[in-house]
Residue frames as qw, qx, qy, qz and C-alpha x, y, z in Angstrom:
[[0.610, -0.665, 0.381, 0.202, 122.13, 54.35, 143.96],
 [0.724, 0.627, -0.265, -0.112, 123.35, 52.42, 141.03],
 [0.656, 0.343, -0.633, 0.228, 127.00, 51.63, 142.14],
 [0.735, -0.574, 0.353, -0.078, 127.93, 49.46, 145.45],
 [0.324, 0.616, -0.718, 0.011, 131.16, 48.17, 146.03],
 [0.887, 0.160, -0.341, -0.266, 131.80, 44.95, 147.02],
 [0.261, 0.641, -0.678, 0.248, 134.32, 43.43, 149.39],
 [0.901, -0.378, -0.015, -0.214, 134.59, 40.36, 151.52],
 [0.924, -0.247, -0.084, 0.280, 137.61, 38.56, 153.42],
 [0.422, 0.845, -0.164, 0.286, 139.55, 40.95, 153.76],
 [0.906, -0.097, -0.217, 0.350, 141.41, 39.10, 156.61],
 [0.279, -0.885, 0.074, 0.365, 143.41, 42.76, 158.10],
 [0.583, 0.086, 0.421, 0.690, 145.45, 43.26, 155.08],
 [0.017, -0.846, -0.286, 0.449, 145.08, 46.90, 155.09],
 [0.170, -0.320, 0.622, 0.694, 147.18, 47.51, 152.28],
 [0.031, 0.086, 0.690, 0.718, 144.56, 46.32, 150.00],
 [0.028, -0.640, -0.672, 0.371, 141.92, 47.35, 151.96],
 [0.165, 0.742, 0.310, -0.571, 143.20, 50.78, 150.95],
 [0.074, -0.027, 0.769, 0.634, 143.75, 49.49, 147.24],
 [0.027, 0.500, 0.845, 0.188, 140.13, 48.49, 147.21],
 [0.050, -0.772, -0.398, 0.493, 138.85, 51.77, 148.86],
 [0.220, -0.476, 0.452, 0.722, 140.92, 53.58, 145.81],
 [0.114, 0.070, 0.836, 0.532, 138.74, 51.71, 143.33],
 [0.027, 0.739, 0.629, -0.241, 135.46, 52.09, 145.18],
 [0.034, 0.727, 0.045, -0.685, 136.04, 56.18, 145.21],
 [0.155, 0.256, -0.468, -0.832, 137.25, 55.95, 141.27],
 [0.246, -0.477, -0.729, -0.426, 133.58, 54.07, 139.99],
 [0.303, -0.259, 0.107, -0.911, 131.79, 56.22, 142.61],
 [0.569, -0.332, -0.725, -0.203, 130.84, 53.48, 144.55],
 [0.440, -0.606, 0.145, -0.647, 129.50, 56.14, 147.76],
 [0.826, -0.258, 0.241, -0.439, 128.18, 52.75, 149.60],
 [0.612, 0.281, -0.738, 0.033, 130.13, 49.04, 150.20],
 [0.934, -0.201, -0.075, -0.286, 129.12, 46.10, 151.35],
 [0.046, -0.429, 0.873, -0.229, 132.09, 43.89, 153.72],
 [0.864, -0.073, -0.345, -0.360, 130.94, 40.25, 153.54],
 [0.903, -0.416, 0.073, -0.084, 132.26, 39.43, 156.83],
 [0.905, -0.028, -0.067, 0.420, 136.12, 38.84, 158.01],
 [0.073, 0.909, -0.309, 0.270, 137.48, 42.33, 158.67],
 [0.648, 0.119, -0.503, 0.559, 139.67, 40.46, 161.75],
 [0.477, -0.375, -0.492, 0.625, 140.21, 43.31, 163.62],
 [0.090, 0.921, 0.304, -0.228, 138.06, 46.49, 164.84],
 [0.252, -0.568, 0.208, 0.755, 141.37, 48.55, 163.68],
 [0.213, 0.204, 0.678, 0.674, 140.91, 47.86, 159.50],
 [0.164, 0.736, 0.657, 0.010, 137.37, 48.87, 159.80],
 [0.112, -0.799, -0.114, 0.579, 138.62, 52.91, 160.10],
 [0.217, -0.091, 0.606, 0.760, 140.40, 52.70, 156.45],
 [0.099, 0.424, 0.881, 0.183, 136.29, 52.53, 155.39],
 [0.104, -0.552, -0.386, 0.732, 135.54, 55.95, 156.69],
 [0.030, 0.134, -0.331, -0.933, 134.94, 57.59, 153.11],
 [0.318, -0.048, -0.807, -0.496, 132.46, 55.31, 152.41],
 [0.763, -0.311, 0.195, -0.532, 128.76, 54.10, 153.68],
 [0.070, 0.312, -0.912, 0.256, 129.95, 50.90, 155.20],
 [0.848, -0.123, 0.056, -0.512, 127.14, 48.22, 155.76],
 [0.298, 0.472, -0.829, -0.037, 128.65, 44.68, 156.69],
 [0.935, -0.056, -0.255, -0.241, 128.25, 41.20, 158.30],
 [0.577, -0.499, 0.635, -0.121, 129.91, 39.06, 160.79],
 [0.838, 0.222, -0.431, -0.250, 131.96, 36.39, 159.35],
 [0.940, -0.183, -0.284, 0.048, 133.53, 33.56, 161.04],
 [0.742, -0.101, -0.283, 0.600, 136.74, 35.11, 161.96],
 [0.060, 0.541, -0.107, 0.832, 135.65, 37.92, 163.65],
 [0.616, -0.312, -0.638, 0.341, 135.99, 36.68, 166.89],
 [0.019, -0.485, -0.363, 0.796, 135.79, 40.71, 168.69],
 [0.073, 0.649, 0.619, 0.437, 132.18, 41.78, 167.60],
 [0.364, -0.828, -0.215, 0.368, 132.13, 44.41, 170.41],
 [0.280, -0.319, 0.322, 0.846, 135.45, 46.09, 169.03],
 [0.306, -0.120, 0.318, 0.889, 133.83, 45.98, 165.42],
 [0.085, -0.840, -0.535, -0.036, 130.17, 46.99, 166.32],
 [0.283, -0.793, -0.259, 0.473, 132.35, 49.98, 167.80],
 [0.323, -0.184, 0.492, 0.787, 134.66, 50.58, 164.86],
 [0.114, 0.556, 0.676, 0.470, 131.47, 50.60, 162.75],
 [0.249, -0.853, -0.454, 0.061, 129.55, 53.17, 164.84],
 [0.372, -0.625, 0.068, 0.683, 132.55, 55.55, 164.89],
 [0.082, -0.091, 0.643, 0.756, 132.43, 55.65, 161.03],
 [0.571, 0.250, -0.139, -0.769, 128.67, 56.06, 160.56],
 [0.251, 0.173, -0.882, -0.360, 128.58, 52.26, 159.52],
 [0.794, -0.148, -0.112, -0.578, 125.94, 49.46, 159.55],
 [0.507, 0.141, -0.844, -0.102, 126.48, 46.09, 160.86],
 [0.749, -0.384, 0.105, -0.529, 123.15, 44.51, 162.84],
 [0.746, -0.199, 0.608, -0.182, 124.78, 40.46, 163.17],
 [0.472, -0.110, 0.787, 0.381, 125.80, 37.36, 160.73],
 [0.262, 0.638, 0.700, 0.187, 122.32, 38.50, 158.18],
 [0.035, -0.486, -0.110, 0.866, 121.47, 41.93, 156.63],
 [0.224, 0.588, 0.760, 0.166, 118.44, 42.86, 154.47],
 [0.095, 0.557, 0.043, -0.824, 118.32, 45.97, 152.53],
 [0.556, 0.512, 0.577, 0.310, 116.76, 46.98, 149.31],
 [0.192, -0.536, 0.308, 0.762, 118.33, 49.59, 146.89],
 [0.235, 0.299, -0.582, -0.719, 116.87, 50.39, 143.16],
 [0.773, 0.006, -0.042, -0.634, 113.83, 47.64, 143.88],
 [0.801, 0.082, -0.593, -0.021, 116.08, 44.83, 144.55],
 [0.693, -0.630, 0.167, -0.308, 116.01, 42.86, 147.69],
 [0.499, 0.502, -0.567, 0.422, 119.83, 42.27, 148.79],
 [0.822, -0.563, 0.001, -0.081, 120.78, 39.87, 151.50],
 [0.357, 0.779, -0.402, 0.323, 124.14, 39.80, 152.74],
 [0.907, -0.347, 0.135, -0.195, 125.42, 36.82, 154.39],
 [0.268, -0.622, 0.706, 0.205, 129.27, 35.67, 155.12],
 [0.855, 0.218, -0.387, -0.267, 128.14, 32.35, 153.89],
 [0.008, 0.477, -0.865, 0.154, 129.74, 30.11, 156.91],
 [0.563, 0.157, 0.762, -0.279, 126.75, 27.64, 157.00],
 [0.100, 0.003, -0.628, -0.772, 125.87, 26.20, 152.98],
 [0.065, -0.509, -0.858, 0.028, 122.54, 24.78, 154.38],
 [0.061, 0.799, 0.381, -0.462, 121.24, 28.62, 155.66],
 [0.144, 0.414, -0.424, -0.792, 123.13, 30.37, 152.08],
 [0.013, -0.019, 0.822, 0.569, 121.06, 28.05, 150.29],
 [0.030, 0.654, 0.660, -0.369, 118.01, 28.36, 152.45],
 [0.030, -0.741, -0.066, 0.667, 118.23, 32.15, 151.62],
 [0.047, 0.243, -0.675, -0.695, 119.40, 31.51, 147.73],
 [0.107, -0.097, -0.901, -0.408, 116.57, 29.49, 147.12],
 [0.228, 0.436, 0.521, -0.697, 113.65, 31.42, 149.22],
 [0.307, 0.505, 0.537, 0.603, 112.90, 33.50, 146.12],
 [0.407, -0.816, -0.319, 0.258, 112.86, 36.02, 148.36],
 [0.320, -0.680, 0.298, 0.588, 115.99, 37.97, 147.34],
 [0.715, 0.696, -0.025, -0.061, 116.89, 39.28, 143.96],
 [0.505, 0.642, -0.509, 0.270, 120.67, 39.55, 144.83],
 [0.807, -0.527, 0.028, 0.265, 123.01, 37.71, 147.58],
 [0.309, 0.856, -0.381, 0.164, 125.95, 38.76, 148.66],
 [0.882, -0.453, 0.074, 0.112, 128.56, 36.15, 150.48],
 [0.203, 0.818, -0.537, 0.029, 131.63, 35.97, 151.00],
 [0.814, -0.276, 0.482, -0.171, 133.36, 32.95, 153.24],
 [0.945, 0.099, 0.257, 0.176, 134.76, 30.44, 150.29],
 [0.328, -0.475, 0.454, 0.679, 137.83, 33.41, 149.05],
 [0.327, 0.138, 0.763, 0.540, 136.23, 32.65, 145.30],
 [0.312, 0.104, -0.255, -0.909, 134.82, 34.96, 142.86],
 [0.122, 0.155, 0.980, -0.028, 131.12, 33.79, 142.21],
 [0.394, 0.294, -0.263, -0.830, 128.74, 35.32, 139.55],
 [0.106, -0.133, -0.828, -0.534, 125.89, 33.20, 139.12],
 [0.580, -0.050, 0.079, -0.810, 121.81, 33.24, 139.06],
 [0.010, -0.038, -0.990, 0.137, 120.11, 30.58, 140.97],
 [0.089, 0.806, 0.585, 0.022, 116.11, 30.70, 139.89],
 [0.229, 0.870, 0.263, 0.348, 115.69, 34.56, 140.26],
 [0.509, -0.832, 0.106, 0.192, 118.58, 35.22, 142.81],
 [0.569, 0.742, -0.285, 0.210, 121.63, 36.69, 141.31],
 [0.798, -0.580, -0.048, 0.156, 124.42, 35.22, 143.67],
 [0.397, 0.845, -0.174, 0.314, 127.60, 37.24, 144.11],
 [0.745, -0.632, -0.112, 0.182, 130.92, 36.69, 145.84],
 [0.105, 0.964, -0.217, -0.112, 133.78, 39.49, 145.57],
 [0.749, 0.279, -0.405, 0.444, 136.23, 36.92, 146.51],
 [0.722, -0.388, -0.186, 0.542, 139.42, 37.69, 148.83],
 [0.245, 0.953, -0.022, 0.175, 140.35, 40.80, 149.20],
 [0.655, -0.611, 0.396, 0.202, 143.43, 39.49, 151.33],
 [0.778, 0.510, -0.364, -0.051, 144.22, 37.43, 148.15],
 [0.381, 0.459, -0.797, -0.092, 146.95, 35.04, 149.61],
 [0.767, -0.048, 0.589, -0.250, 144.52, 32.22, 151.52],
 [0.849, 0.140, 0.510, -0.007, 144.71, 29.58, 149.24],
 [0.227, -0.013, 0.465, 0.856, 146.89, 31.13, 145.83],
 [0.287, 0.705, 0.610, 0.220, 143.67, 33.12, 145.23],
 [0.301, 0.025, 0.021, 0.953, 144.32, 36.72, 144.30],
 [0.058, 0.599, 0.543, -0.586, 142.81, 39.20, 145.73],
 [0.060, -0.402, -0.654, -0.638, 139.61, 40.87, 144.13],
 [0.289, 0.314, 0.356, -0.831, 136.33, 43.23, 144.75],
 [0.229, 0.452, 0.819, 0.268, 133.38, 43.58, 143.08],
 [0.125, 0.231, 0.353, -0.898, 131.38, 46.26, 142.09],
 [0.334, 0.497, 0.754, -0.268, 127.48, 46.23, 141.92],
 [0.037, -0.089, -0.364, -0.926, 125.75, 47.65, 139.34],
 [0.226, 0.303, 0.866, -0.328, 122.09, 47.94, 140.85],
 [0.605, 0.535, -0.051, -0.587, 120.11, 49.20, 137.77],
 [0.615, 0.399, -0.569, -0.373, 121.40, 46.51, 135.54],
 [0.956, -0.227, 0.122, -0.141, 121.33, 43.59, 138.55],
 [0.920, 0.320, -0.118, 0.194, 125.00, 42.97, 137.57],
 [0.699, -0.633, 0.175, 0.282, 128.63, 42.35, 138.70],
 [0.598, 0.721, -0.341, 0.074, 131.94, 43.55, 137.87],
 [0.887, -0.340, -0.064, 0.305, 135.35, 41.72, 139.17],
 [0.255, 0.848, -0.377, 0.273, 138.27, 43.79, 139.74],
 [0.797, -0.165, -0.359, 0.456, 141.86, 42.10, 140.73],
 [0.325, -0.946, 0.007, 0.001, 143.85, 43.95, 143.18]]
């Protein structure tokens, strides 16, 4: 697979949804990962180019709408957890609204990569053998953080940040 994109809070700000969807297509990232916070089933259709795989995050309060939004677009999203493995690494993919179960899951040794989203902040580091990524906001104005993506590199286990 090699590239996955990266995106998390993106909080209906559809404008840089389709900033971020613009970057995915130029690094040929086919497949992206939504760490949870789309808002509302409507954003989820901007995703259509792409394999879509995602997570429930705290403020997605209609799962019904975007279980359906997903399923019109071919997407994945099973509940708040997702477990896949791509190029021999096992990738969990977890909003991150409880730190006790992200840390449960960082510190299994069970996963080579996490993906979370939930705190708006970039987050590129390797806890024992888990590489722990967060894309950040893609909304970019919760807290003065500007909004950002990420994209995966899954042959080299490693993260780029792009601002938006």
């Amino acid at each position: 697979m090699s590239k996955i994109g990266l995106i998390s809070d993106t909080h209906d700000n559809i404008e840089n949804i389709e900033k971020s969807m613009r970057v995915f297509m130029e690094r040929e990232a086919s497949t992206v990962i939504h760490a949870g916070d789309f808002v509302s089933p409507s954003v989820i259709r901007a995703f259509q180019e792409v394999k879509l795989i995602g997570v429930y995050g705290n403020n997605d309060v209609d799962r019904a709408g975007i279980k359906d939004a997903f399923n019109l677009i071919g997407g994945t999203i099973t509940g708040e957890i997702y477990e896949l493995e791509v190029d021999a690494s096992e990738i969990v993919v977890y909003h991150g609204t409880q730190q006790e179960a992200s840390n449960s899951m960082i510190h299994s040794g069970k996963y080579d990569i996490m993906v979370c989203g939930h705190t708006h902040q970039i987050q590129n580091s390797r806890v024992g053998k888990t590489l722990v990524i967060n894309p950040g906001t893609a909304n970019g104005w919760f807290f003065g953080f500007g909004a950002t993506l990420a994209i995966l590199d899954t042959q080299s286990r490693s993260a780029e940040f792009i601002r938006l």
